[in-house]
N, C-alpha and C positions, 0 to 999 in steps of 0.2 A: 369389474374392479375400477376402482377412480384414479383420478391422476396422482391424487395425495397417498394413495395407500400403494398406489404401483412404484411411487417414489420411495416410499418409505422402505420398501418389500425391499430394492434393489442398492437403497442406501446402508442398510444393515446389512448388506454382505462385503461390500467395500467401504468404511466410513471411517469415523477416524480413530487411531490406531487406541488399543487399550490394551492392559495387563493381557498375559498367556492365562488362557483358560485352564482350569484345572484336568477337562478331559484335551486337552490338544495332547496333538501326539508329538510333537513337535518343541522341545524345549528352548528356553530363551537362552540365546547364545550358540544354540548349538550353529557344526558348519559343516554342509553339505556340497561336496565340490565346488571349494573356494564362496560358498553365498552361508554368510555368517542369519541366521533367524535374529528380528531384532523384534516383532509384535505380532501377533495373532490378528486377523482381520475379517474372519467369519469362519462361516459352517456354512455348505452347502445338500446337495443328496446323500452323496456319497463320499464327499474330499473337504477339505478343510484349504484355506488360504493363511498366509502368512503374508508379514513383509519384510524381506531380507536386503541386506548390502553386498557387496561384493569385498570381498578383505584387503584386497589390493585395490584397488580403484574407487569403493566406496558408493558404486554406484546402487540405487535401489533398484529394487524388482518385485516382483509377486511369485510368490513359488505356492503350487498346487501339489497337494499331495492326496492321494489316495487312500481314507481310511473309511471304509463300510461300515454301517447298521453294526452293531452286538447280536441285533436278533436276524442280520440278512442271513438268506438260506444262501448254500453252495451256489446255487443258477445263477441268487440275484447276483451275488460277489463276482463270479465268472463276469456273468454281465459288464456290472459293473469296471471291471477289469479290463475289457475287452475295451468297454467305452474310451475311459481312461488313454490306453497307448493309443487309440484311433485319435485322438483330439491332441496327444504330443508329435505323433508322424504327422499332421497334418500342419502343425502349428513348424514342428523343423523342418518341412518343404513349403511352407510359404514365403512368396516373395510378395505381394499385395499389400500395402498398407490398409486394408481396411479390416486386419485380425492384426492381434497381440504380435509384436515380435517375439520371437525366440532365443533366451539365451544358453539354455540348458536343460538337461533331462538325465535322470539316473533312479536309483533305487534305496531304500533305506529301511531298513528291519522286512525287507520283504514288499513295501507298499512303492509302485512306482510312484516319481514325484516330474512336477517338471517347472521352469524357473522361466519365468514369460515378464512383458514389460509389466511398470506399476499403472492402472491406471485409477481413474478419479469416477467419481458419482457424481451425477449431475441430474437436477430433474427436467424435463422434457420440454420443450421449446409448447408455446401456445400460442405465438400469432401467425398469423397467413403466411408470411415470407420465409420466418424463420422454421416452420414446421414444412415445410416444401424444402426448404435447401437441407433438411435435416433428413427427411425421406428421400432422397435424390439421392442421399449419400449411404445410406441404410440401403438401400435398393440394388445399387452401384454393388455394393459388398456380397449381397443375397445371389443377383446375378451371378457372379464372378461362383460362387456354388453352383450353381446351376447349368453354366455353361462345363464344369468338369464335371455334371452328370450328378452333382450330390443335393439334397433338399437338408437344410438344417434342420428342421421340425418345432426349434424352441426358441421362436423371436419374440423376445418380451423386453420389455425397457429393465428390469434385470438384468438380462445379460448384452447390454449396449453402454459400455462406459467410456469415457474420455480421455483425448489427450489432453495437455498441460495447452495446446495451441486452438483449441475448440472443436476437434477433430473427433467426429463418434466411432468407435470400435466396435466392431461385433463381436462377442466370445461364448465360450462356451459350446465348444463345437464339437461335445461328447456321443450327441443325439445327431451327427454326420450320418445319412445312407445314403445309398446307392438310389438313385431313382431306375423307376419300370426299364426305360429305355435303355437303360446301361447294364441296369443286373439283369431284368429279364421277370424279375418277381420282387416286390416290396412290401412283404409280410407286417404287421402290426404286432410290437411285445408289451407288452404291459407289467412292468418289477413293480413290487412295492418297495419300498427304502424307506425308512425314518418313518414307516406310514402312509405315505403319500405315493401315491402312482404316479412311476415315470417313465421313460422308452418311448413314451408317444408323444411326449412334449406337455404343456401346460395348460391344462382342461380350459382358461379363458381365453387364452389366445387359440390353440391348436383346432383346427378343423374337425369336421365330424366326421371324415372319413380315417384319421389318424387312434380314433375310439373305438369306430365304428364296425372295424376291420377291410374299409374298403382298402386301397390302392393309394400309398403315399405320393406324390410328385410336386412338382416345381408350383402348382396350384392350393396344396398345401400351407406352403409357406405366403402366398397369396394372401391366405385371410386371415396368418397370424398382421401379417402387415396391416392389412384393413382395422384390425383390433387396436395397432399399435397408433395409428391415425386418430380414431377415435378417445384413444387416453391421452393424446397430444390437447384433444380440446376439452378434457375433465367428462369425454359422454356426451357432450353436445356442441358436434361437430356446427359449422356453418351450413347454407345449403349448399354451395360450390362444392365443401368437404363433404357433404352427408351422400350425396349421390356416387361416390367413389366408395367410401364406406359402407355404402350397401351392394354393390357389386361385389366390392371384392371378401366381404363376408358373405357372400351368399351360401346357402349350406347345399347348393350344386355344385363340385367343380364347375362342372362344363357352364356354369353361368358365371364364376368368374372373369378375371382378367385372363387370357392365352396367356400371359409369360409377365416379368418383370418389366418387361420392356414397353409391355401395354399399358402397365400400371402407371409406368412414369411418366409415358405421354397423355395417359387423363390427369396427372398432377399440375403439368407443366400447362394444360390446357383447361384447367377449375375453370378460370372464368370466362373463355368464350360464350356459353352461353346467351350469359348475361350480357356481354361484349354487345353480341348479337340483337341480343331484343332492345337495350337500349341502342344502336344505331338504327331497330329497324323503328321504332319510336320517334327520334331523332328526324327522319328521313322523311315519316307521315306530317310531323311537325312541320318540319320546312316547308312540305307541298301544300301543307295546310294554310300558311303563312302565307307562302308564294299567288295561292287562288284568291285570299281574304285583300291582298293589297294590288291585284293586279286592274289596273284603269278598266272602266265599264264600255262597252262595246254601244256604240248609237245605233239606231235602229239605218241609217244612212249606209252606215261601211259594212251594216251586214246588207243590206240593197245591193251592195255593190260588189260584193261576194257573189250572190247569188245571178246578177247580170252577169258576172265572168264566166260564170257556170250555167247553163239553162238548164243541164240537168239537175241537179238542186234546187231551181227553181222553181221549176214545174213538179219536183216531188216537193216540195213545201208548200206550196197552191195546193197540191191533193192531201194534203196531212192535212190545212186549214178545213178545207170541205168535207171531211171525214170528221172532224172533232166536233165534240158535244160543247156548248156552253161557250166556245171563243168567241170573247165582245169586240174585236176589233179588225175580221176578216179582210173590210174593205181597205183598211188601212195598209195593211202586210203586201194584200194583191197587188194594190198602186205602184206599191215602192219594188215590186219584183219584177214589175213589166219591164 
């Protein structure tokens, strides 16, 4: 996927506001524990977004509600369901600012819903600094899962939106498990919804062991991030960035990055490499310099060397006597006596 179409993808789910759709479930005006519906602002798998105010304070928000496929079976809806309240418990015990704040959760005709900050669409930072400080802070977030034992599974510039102060959020944290180390076992489910296969995350970004049926974990979410690097530079990364992006999409775990933590110190260190060869460049240069301008040695002060020394002497007298074709023997002898 390119950078224009990952932006596109992720801007029609939050963009700007327009009429209530005819299938929302959700009517304009309606008011669900004090947050008045003011505009519809997409369709996702399984839920649907709004954007609501608050009736006394006015303040906006985003409320997510849960309305399944026509055609989901029982399993997927369970599923789905299940997804759902794991992504609002997780969202009303957050205290991190690098997920949506929380301001509410409840139910409505049966579907749970839950009322979280509004945030913005933004597309993807493309040069050197700003795509570093932008993955530092994405990583930051990704960790902060990982060290409570959870792999996201579905990092894609869709679900990475914005504060109002240039702040990226991570959301969508339906596809929340448990990693190996904590449960004990990290199965692979594969629903279909709307058509599309989901539970393992997003066939461009998602690793092949999340398809594949191998063992989800913290390396997982590894090479959604390498993917998400990659659409930072429209696909064609730098070579500082391509050598990062090929680690950490590798289709071995065990050849990716060990953890988050590995990741961001090959970011924070792109360009040593280079650093390197141009000082060690640098340094040939100089010497090279230093030998080109350095005064010529008379044939006197090397005489006078070699008197200091008779060892040196008398092995330069037998080097002369050994060599083929030296025209000036008697000269060298004199001066070493």
């Amino acid at each position: 996927m390119t950078q224009g179409s990952s932006t596109t993808e992720f801007a029609a789910f939050l963009a700007a506001h327009r009429p209530l759709a005819d299938v929302a479930a959700l009517s304009d005006g309606m008011v669900l524990d004090g947050w008045r519906v003011t505009a519809f602002l997409g369709r996702g798998g399984s839920g649907e977004v709004y954007r609501v105010e608050h009736v006394e304070t006015g303040q906006p928000a985003a409320l997510k509600v849960l309305v399944p496929h026509v055609d989901a079976t029982p399993e997927s809806r369970a599923t789905a369901h299940r997804r759902f309240v794991r992504e609002a418990e997780f969202l009303a015990n957050n205290a991190y600012p690098f997920f949506p704040k929380f301001y509410a959760a409840g139910e409505t005709n049966g579907s749970p819903y839950v009322v979280m900050e509004l945030l913005d669409a933004q597309p993807l930072p493309n040069r050197d600094r700003a795509v570093a400080a932008f993955l530092q802070k994405v990583c930051t977030a990704v960790r902060t899962l990982h060290r409570r034992g959870l792999v996201h599974r579905d990092i894609k510039p869709a679900n990475i939106l914005w504060r109002t102060n240039g702040e990226p959020v991570l959301i969508d944290l339906g596809l929340l498990k448990e990693t190996v180390a904590r449960a004990g076992h990290t199965g692979v489910s594969v629903t279909l919804m709307d058509g599309h296969a989901v539970g393992a995350g997003t066939p461009h970004y998602a690793a092949p062991e999340q398809f594949g049926g191998g063992a989800v974990s913290a390396v997982s979410d590894i090479h959604a991030l390498g993917v998400l690097i990659d659409d930072c530079f429209g696909g064609k990364p730098p070579r500082d960035w391509n050598r990062i992006v090929r680690r950490a999409t590798s289709s071995l775990p065990e050849y990716r990055y060990r953890d988050v933590d590995d990741l961001m110190r090959a970011i924070r260190g792109r360009h040593v490499a280079r650093i390197l060869v141009w000082l060690g460049i640098a340094a040939l240069t100089a010497l090279a310099v230093g030998l080109w301008n350095r005064p010529p040695v008379s044939s006197a002060e090397v005489a006078a060397q070699f008197r200091d020394d008779p060892a040196s002497a008398a092995g330069l007298r037998q080097a002369m006597d050994d060599a083929e074709g030296y025209d000036e023997p008697e000269r060298w002898r004199a001066l070493c006596e």
